[in-house]
C-alpha positions as CSV (number, residue, x, y, z in Angstrom):
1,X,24.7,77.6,50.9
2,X,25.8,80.5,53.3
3,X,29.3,80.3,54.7
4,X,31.1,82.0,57.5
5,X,34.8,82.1,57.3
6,X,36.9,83.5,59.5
7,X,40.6,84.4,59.0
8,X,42.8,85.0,62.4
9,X,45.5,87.5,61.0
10,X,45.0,90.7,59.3
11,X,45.2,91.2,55.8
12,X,47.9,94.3,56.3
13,X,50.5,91.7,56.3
14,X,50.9,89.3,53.8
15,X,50.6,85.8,54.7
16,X,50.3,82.0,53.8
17,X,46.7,81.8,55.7
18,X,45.3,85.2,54.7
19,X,45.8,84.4,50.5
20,X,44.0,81.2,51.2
21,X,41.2,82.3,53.2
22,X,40.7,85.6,50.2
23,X,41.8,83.0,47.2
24,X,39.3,80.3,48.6
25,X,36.4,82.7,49.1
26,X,37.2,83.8,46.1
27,X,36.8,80.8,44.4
28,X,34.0,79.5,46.4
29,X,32.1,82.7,45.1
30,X,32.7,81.1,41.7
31,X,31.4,77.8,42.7
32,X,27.9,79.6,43.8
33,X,28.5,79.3,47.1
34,X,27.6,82.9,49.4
35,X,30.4,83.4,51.9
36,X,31.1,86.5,54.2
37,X,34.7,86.3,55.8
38,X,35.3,88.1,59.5
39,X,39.1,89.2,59.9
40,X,41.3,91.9,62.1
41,X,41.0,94.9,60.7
42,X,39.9,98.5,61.3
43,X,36.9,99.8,59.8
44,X,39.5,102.2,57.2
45,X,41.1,99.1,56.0
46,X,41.0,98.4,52.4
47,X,39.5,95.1,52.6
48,X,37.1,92.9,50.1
49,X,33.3,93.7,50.1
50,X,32.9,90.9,52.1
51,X,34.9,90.6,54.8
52,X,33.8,92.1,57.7
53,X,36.5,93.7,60.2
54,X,36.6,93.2,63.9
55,X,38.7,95.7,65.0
56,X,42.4,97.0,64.9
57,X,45.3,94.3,64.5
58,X,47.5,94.1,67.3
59,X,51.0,92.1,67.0
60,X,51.3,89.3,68.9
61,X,54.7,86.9,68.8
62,X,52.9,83.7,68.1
63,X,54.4,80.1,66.5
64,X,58.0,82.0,65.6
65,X,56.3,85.0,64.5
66,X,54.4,88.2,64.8
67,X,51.4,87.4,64.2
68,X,48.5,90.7,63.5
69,X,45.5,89.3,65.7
70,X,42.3,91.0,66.8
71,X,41.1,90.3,70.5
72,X,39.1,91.9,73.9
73,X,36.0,93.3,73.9
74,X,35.5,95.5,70.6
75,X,36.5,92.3,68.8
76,X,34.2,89.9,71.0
77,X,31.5,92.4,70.2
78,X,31.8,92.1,66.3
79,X,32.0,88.8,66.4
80,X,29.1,88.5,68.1
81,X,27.3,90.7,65.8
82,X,28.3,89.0,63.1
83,X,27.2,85.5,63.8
84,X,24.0,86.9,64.5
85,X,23.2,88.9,61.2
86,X,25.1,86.3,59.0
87,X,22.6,83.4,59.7
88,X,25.2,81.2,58.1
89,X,24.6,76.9,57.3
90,X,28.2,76.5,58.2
91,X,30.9,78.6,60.3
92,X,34.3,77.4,58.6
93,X,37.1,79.1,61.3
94,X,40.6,79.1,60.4
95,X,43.9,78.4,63.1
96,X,41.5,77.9,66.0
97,X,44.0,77.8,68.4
98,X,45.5,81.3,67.6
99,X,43.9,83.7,70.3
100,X,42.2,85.6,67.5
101,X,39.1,86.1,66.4
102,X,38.5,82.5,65.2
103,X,38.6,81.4,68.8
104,X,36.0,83.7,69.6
105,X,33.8,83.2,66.7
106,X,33.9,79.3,67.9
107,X,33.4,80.0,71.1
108,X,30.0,81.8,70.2
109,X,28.9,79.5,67.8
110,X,25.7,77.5,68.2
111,X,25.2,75.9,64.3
112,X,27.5,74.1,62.4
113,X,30.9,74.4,62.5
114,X,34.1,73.2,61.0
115,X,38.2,74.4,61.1
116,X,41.2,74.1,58.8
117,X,44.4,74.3,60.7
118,X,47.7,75.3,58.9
119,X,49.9,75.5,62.0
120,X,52.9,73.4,62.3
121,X,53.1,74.3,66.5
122,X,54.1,71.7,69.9
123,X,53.3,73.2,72.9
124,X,53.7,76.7,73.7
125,X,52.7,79.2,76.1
126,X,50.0,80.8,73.9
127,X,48.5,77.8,73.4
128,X,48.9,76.7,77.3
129,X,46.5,80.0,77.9
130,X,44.0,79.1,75.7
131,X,43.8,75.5,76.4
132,X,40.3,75.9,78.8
133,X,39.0,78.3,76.3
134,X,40.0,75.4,73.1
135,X,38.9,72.7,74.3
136,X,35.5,73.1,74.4
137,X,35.0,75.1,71.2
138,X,36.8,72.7,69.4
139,X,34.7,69.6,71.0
140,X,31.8,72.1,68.7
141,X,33.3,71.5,65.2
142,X,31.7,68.5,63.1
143,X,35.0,68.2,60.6
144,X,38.4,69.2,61.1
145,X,40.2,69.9,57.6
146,X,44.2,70.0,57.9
147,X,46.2,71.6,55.1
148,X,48.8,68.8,55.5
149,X,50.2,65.7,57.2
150,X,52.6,67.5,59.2
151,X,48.9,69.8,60.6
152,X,47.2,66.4,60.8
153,X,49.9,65.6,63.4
154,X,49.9,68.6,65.3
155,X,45.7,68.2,65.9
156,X,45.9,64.6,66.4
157,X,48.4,65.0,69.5
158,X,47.4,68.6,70.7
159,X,43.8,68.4,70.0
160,X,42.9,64.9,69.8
161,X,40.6,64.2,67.3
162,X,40.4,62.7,63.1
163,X,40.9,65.6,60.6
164,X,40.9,65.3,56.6
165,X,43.8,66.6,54.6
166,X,42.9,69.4,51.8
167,X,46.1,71.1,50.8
168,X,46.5,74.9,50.3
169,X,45.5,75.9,46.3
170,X,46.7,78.0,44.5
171,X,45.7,79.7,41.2
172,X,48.5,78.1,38.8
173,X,48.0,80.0,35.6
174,X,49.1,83.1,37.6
175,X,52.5,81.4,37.8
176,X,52.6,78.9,34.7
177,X,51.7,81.8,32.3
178,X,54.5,84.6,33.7
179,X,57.1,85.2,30.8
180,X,60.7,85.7,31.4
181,X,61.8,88.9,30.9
182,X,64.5,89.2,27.8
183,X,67.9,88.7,29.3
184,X,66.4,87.8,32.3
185,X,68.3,84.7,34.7
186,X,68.5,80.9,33.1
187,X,68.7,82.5,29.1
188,X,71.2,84.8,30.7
189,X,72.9,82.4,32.7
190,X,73.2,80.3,29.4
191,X,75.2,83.2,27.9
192,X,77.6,84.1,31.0
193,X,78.4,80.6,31.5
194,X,78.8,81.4,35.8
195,X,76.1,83.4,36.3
196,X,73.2,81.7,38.1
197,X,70.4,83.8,39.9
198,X,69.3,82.6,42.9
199,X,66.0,83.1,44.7
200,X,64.9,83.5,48.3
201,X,61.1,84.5,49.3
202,X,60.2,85.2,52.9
203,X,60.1,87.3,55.8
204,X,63.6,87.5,55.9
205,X,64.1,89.0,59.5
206,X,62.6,86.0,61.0
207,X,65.5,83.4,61.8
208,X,62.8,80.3,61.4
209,X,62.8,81.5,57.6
210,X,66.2,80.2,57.4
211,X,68.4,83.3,55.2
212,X,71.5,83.0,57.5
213,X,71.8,79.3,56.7
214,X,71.5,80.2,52.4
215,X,74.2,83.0,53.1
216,X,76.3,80.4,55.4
217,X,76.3,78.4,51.8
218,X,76.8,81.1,49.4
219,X,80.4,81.2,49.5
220,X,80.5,78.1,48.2
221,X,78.3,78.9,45.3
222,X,79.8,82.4,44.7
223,X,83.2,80.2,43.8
224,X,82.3,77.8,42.0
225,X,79.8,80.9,40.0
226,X,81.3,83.8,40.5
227,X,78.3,85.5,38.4
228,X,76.1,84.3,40.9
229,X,73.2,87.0,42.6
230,X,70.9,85.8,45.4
231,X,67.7,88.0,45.1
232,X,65.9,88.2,48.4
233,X,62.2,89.5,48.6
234,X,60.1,89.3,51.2
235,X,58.0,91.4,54.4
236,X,61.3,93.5,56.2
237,X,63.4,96.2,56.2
238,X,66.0,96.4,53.1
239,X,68.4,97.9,55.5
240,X,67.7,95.2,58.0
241,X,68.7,92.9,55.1
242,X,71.2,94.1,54.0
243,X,73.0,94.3,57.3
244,X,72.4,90.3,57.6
245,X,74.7,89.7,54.6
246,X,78.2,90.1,55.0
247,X,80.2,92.7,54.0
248,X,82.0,90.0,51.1
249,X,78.7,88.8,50.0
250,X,77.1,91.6,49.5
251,X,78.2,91.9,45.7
252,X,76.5,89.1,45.5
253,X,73.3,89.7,47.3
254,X,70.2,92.0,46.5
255,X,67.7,92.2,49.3
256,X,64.4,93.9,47.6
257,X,61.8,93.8,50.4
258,X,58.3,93.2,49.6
259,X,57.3,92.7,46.0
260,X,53.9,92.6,44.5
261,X,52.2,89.6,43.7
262,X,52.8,90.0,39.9
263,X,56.5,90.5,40.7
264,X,56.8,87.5,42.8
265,X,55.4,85.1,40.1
266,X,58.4,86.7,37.8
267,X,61.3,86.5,39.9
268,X,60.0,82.4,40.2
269,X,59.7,82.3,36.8
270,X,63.2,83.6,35.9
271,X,65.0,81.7,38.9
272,X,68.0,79.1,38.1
273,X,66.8,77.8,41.8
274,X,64.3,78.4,44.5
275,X,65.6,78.0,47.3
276,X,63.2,77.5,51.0
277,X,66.0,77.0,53.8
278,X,63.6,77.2,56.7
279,X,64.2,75.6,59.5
280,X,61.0,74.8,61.3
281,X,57.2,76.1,61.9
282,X,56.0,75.1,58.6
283,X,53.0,72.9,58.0
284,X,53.0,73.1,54.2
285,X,54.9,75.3,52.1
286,X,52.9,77.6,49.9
287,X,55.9,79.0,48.2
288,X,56.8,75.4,46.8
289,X,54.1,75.0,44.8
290,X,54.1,78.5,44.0
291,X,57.7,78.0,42.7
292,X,56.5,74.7,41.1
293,X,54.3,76.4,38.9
294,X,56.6,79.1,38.0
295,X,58.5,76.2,36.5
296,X,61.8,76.5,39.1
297,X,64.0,74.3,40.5
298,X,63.6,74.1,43.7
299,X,66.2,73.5,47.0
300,X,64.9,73.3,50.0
301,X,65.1,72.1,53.9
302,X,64.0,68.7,54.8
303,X,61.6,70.2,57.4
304,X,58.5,67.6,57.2
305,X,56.4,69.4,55.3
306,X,58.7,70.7,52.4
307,X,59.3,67.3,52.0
308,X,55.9,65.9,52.1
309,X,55.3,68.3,49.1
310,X,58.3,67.7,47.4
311,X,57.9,63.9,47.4
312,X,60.6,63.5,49.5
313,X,62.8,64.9,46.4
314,X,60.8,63.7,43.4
315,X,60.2,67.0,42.7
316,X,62.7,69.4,44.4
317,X,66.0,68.6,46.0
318,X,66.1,68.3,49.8
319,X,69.1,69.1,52.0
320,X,69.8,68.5,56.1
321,X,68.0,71.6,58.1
322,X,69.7,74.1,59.4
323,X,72.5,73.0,57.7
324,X,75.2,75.7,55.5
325,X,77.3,73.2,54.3
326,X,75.0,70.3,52.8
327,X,72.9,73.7,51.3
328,X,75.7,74.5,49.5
329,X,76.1,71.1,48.4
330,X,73.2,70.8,47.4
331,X,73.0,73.7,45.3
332,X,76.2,73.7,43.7
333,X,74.8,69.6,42.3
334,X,71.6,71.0,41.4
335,X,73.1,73.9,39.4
336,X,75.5,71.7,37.8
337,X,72.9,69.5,36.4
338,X,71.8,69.4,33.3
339,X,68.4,67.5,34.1
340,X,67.2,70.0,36.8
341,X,65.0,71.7,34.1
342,X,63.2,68.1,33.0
343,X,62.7,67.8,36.8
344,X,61.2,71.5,37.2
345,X,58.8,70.5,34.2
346,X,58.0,67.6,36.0
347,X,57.1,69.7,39.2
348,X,55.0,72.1,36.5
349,X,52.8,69.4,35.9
350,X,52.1,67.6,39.4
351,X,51.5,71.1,40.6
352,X,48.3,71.2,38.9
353,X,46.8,69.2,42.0
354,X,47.2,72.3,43.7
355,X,44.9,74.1,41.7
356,X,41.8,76.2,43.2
357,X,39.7,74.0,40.4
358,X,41.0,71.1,42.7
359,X,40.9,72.1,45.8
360,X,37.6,74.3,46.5
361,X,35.4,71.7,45.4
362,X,36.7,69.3,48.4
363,X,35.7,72.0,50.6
364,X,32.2,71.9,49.2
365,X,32.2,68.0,49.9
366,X,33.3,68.6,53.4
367,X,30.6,71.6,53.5
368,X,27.8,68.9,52.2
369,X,28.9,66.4,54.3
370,X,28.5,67.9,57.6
371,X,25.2,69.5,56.3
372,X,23.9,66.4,55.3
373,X,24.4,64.9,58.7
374,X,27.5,62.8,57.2
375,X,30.0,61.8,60.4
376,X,32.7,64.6,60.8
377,X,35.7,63.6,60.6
C-alpha cells in the first residue's frame, strides 16, 4: 500500500500536527505500509528522506496562530509533481481547510482520498476565502478521520459530512521510561516541605495558550508555597517571557524557551503539576497525554477538548477557563492532596490508548476500508 500524506505546516516550527504526521509515518513505515509525506519547506531544509518539500514557509496568522504554510505557484507546481510521480492507492491530507498545501494537493487529486482534521476553528476569514475552493475538494474525500469530538463538531457544522474519531498517538515509552533526575522536583519537594515545581509547555507568546491566566493564579500558590518555581518552556523569546511575568513573580518564574524533545519528557516527569490553562483553539490536547505518560498531575482549562481527554476530571483536574482565581484554586487543592499521585498513576495507565501501537493500525482500517470500496464515512 502506497500512501500520500500531506502535512500543511512546516517542520521548522514545532507543532501538534507536524509530530503526528512524522510520528504516524513513522510508525506506518513499521506497519509495512510505503508512505511519502509533501510539506512546506525549502529544498535546504533538514527534513526526513521522505518528505518531499514544496517550497519556502511563509507565516500566515491562522486559527490564533502563525501558522508556517506553503502556497502560489512554486508550491502548486510541486504538488502537482508530486501526485504524479507518487502514483499513490490513497492521498491521506491533513487540516484541509488551512490554505496550504493540503488544499492544493486535494484540489488536484483524482484517486482516492481521505483527511484528518485537528482544528478546533468557527468561522473565520481564512476559511471564508477558501470556502469555493473547500467545498468541492472536500466533496472528493471517501473518509473523513477527526482527532476528536470537539474536530468532529467543527466538520459536521462547517463542512457537513460523518467523520470517525482516531485520536493523536503518541509514543508512550518515551515519556513512561524518563527518570527523574536526583534532587529533582516531587523527591525534592518532599524534603523542602513548600517547594512545589510547576510546569507550563507552550508557545508562550500566544495569549490563546493561556500563561497570563497561570501567572494571574501564582500569587496564590507562591503563598501558600513559598518554594514554589513555575518552569515555562515552549516556542518564544525568553526575553519576551520574561517581560510577561511580573516584576514580584519573577523569583518565582523561569521561562526556558524551547527545549528538546528529550528535555520536555523530563521536565513532565519531574513536575508536582502540569498545568494547560488555555483558553480556546484546541481540538485535543497533545500535551495531556504527553504529561499523562510522564506520570504528572495534571490542571488544566475546561476548554472541551481538555476535558474530553481528561474524562471530564477522572484523570486530571479541570478548572473555569480563562479564569486566575478558580486556577489557583485549583492548584493549591491539587497540591495539597495526598492522592494526586494515585490519580497520576491512574492517568499512566489509561494513556496507553494513546499509543502509536494503538492508533496506526486504525488508520490502516480506514486505509483498507476505503480501498476495499467500504462506505466512507
Amino acid at each position: 500500500m502506497r500512501i500520500g500524506m500531506v502535512c500543511p505546516y512546516s517542520f521548522d516550527v514545532p507543532g501538534g500536527v507536524q509530530n503526528h504526521v512524522l510520528d504516524l509515518s513513522r510508525t506506518l513505515g513499521e506497519l509495512g505500509v510505503d508512505v511519502s509525506v509533501l510539506a512546506p519547506a525549502a529544498d535546504d531544509d533538514d527534513l526526513p528522506a521522505y518528505v518531499t518539500p514544496a517550497g519556502r514557509a511563509l507565516p500566515l496568522r491562522y486559527n490564533g496562530a502563525v501558522a508556517r504554510v506553503s502556497f502560489g505557484p512554486l508550491a502548486m507546481a510541486r504538488t502537482r509533481r508530486w501526485l504524479r510521480d507518487g502514483n499513490f492507492d490513497v492521498l491521506h491530507v491533513h487540516d484541509p481547510a488551512t490554505p496550504s498545501v493540503s488544499l492544493m494537493a486535494l484540489s488536484l487529486a483524482s484517486g482516492v482520498s481521505i483527511a484528518t482534521i485537528h482544528t478546533s476553528i468557527g468561522r473565520s476569514r481564512a476559511l471564508a476565502a477558501t470556502e469555493p475552493l473547500l467545498r468541492p475538494a472536500m466533496e472528493k474525500l471517501s473518509a473523513r478521520i477527526t482527532v476528536s469530538r470537539e474536530a468532529q463538531r467543527v466538520v459536521a457544522q462547517y463542512q457537513g459530512g460523518d467523520s470517525v474519531i482516531i485520536p493523536n498517538g503518541l509514543y508512550v515509552d518515551d515519556f513512561a521510561g524518563v527518570e527523574r533526575r536526583p534532587g529533582g522536583s516531587s523527591a525534592a519537594a518532599t524534603v523542602a516541605g513548600d517547594r512545589r515545581d510547576l510546569l507550563f509547555l507552550g508557545r508562550f507568546e500566544e495569549p490563546r495558550k493561556g500563561l497570563p491566566v497561570l501567572l494571574e493564579a501564582l500569587p496564590r500558590v507562591v503563598e501558600r508555597f513559598p518554594g514554589t518555581r513555575l518552569v515555562v518552556a515552549g516556542a518564544g523569546d525568553p526575553k519576551v517571557g520574561t517581560a510577561m511575568v511580573p516584576p514580584e513573580l519573577r523569583p518565582y518564574v523561569e521561562i526556558v524557551g524551547r527545549v528538546s524533545d528529550a528535555e520536555r519528557a523530563r521536565l513532565l516527569s519531574e513536575a508536582d503539576v502540569y498545568i494547560a490553562p488555555n483558553t480556546g483553539g484546541e481540538s485535543f490536547g497533545i500535551v495531556l497525554i504527553e504529561a499523562m505518560a510522564a506520570g504528572a498531575p495534571v490542571v488544566a482549562s475546561d476548554i472541551r477538548a481538555f476535558a474530553d481527554v481528561l474524562e471530564d476530571g477522572r484523570l486530571g483536574a479541570l478548572f473555569a477557563n480563562e479564569d486566575g482565581g478558580a486556577l489557583a484554586a485549583t492548584l493549591l487543592t491539587v497540591l495539597d492532596d495526598p492522592r494526586r499521585e494515585s490519580r497520576a498513576d491512574l492517568a499512566r495507565r489509561e494513556v496507553k490508548r494513546y499509543d502509536w501501537s494503538v492508533v496506526a493500525p486504525q488508520v490502516v482500517r480506514v486505509y483498507e476500508t476505503v480501498l476495499g470500496g467500504g462506505s466512507g464515512t
